[in-house]
N, C-alpha and C positions, 0 to 999 in steps of 0.2 A: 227280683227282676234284674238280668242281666243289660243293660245299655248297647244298642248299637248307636254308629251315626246313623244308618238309613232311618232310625225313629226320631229322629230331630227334624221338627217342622221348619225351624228357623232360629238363628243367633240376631238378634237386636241389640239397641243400645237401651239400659235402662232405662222407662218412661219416667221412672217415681223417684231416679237419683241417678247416682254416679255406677258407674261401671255398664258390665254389657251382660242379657240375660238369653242363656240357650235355652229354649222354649223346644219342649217334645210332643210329638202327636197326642199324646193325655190331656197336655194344658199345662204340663209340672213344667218348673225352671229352672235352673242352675244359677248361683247369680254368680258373677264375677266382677273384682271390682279394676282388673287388669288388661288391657287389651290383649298384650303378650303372653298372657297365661291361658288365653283362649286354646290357641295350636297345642301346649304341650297337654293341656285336658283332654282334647280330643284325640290326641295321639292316644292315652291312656284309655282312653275308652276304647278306641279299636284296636289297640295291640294288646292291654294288659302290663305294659311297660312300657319305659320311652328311656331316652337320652340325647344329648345335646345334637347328636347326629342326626335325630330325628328332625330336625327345627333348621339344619342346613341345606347346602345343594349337596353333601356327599351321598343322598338319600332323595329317593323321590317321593316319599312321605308328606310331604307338604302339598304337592302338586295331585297325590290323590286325594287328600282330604279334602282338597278344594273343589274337587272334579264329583264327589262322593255328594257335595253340599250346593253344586251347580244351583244357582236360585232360590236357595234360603240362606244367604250370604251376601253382602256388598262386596264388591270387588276388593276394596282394600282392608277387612279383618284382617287376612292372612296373609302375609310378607311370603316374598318368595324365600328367604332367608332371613337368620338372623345370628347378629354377630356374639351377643354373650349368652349360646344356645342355652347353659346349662341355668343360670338365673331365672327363666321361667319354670321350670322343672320345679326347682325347690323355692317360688315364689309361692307356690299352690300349697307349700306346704303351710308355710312362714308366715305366708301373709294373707294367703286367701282363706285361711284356719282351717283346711283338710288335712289335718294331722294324721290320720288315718294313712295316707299315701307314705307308703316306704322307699328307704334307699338302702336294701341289706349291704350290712358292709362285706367288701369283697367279690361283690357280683357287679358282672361288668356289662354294657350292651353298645355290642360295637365298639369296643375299646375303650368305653367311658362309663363313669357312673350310671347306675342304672336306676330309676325309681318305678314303680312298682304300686297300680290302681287296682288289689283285686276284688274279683266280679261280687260279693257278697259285701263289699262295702259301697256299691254304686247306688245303693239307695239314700246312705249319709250325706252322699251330695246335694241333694233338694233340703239338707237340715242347713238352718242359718245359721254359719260362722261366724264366730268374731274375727273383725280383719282389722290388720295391724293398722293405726293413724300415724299414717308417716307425714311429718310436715318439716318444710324448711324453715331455718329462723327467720324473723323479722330482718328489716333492713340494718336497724341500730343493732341489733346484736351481733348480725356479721360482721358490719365493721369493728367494733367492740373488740371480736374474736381474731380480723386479719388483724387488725394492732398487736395484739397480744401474742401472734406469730408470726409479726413480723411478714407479714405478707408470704410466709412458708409454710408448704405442708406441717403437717405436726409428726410426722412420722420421718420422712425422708429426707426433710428439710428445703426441699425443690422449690423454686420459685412457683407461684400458682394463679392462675388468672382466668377468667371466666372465660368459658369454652368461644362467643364471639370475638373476645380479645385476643387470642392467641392465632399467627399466622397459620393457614392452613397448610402450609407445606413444612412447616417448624420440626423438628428433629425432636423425636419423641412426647409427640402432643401429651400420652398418657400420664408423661409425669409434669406438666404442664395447665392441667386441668383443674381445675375447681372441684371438689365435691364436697357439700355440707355432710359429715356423718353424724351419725348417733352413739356417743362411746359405746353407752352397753343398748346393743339393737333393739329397736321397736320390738322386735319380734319377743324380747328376754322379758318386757316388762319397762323399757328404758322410754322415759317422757321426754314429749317435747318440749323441753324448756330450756333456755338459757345456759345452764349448766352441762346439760347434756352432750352438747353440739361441738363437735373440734372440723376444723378446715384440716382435709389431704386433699392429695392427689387424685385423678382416678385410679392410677393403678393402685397405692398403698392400698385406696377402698376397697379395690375389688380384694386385695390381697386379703383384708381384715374380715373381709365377708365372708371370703372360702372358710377360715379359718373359725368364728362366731359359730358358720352355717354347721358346721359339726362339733360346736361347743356342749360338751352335758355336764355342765356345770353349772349353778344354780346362781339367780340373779347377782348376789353377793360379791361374786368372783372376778365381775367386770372392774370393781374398785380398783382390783389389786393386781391389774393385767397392762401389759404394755400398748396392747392393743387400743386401748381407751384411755390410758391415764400415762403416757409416757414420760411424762413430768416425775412422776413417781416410782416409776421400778421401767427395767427394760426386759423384763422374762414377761415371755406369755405364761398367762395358766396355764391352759388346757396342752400347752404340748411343753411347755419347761425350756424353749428356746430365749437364749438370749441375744437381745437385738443389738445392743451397742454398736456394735461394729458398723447396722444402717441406720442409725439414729445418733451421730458421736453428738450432737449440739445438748443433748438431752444427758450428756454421761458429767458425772460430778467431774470439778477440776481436781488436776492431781495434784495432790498436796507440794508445796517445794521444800 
C-alpha cells in the first residue's frame, strides 16, 4: 500500500508516552518520537524524497503540507521553517530507526543531499523501531567534565557557556554554545554514561555530526578518532584528516 497524506486522519501527540503519533483513516500509526521529524516524513511520503530545502522558505512545501492537513493538525506541529533543515532528514534515519530511508550518494535535490522513502517500504513504517536514547549528563558529571576542559570546547578549544548565558547579540554565538555530545553517537551504539560525554561547541557538534552521520565504520572506530577522543590522536577515521592545526591545545609539546 502506497501512503498519501490525504489518507491521514490526524497527527497527535502520543497518549501512551513520548513522541507524536500519525494516525491514518485504517486506525494504523506511525509513531514518532521527534517533533521536527514529523515535516520531513511527510514530505517523504508525498514526494518520494526530500531535502533540506524542503523544510525551509526557499520552497513552498511546508505551507502545502499544512494546507493538505488543514484540521487534523494543531497549528504549531509544522514551523513555517527551519534552521538546521537537513538534521530532520537523517534524524528519521538515526534516530527514529527507519533505516530503510536512503541518501544515495551523489544524488542531489535542489542542490542538496537528497534522502529517499520509497513507496514499497511505506508499510515498514507502522513496524516499531528502536529509537536512539539520547540523554544528557547528570549535573555532577557536567561539571566534572567543564573542569576537565577547562570550561573549553574539547575540540576548538572556544570558550563555552550555556545557551542563556551567552549575550544574544555576541559575535559568533555558534562557537559560544554549550552542547553535551556523545563521542561515539547514540545512533553507533555509544551509552549514556559518564565516559561518553565531552563538552563543544555548537558548531564543532554540528560539524562532528555531519561527519559521524556518514561514518561506515563499525562501533570500534570511535576509540581511535579525533572526533570523540581528541585527547588521543587528531585524525579522523572515516575521512583521514588531520585536525591539529583546529585543535593546537590537544597537539603534543614539541620536544626542546
Amino acid at each position: 500500500m502506497t501512503l498519501k497524506l490525504t489518507d491521514i486522519a490526524r497527527i497527535t501527540k502520543n497518549p501512551e508516552g513520548p513522541g507524536y503519533l500519525i494516525v491514518f483513516s485504517d486506525g494504523r500509526a506511525i509513531h514518532l518520537h521527534k517533533k521536527r521529524t514529523v515535516p520531513a516524513l511527510l514530505t517523504l511520503i508525498r514526494h518520494g524524497e526530500g531535502c533540506e530545502a524542503d523544510l525551509t522558505n526557499k520552497t513552498t512545501n511546508l505551507a502545502e503540507i499544512k494546507t493538505i492537513l488543514a484540521g487534523k493538525i494543531s497549528s504549531n506541529l509544522i514551523a513555517d521553517a527551519y534552521s538546521d533543515a537537513n538534521k530532520p532528514f537523517s534524524e528519521l534515519w538515526n534516530e527514529e530507526g527507519f533505516v530503510f530511508i536512503t541518501n544515495p550518494t551523489g544524488q542531489t535535490r535542489l542542490g542538496s543531499k537528497k534522502y529517499v522513502l520509497a513507496p514499497e517500504d511505506h508499510e515498514r513504517l507502522f513496524t516499531a523501531a528502536k529509537k536512539a536514547a539520547r540523554k544528557a549528563p547528570p549535573p555532577a558529571v557536567r561539571q566534572t567534565i567543564l573542569v576537565a576542559q577547562h570550561g573549553h570546547c574539547n575540540l576548538c578549544n572556544a570558550d563555552i557557556l550555556d545557551a542563556q548565558a551567552i549575550d544574544p547579540k555576541a559575535f559568533s554565538k555558534d562557537r559560544r554554545r554549550l552542547v553535551w555530545d556523545h563521542r561515539t553517537p547514540v545512533e553507533k551504539g555509544g551509552a549514556s554514561d559518564a565516559g561518553n560525554y565531552q563538552a563543544l561547541c555548537f558548531y564543532c557538534n554540528k560539524c562532528k555530526w555531519q561527519v559521524c552521520n556518514h561514518c561506515e565504520l563499525d562501533l570500534n572506530s570511535c576509540s581511535d578518532c579525533a572526533l570523540a577522543h581528541p585527547e588521543r590522536t587528531l585524525v579522523i577515521r572515516p575521512t583521514g584528516e588531520d585536525i591539529a592545526d583546529r585543535a593546537p591545545h590537544h597537539r603534543p609539546p614539541t620536544p626542546p
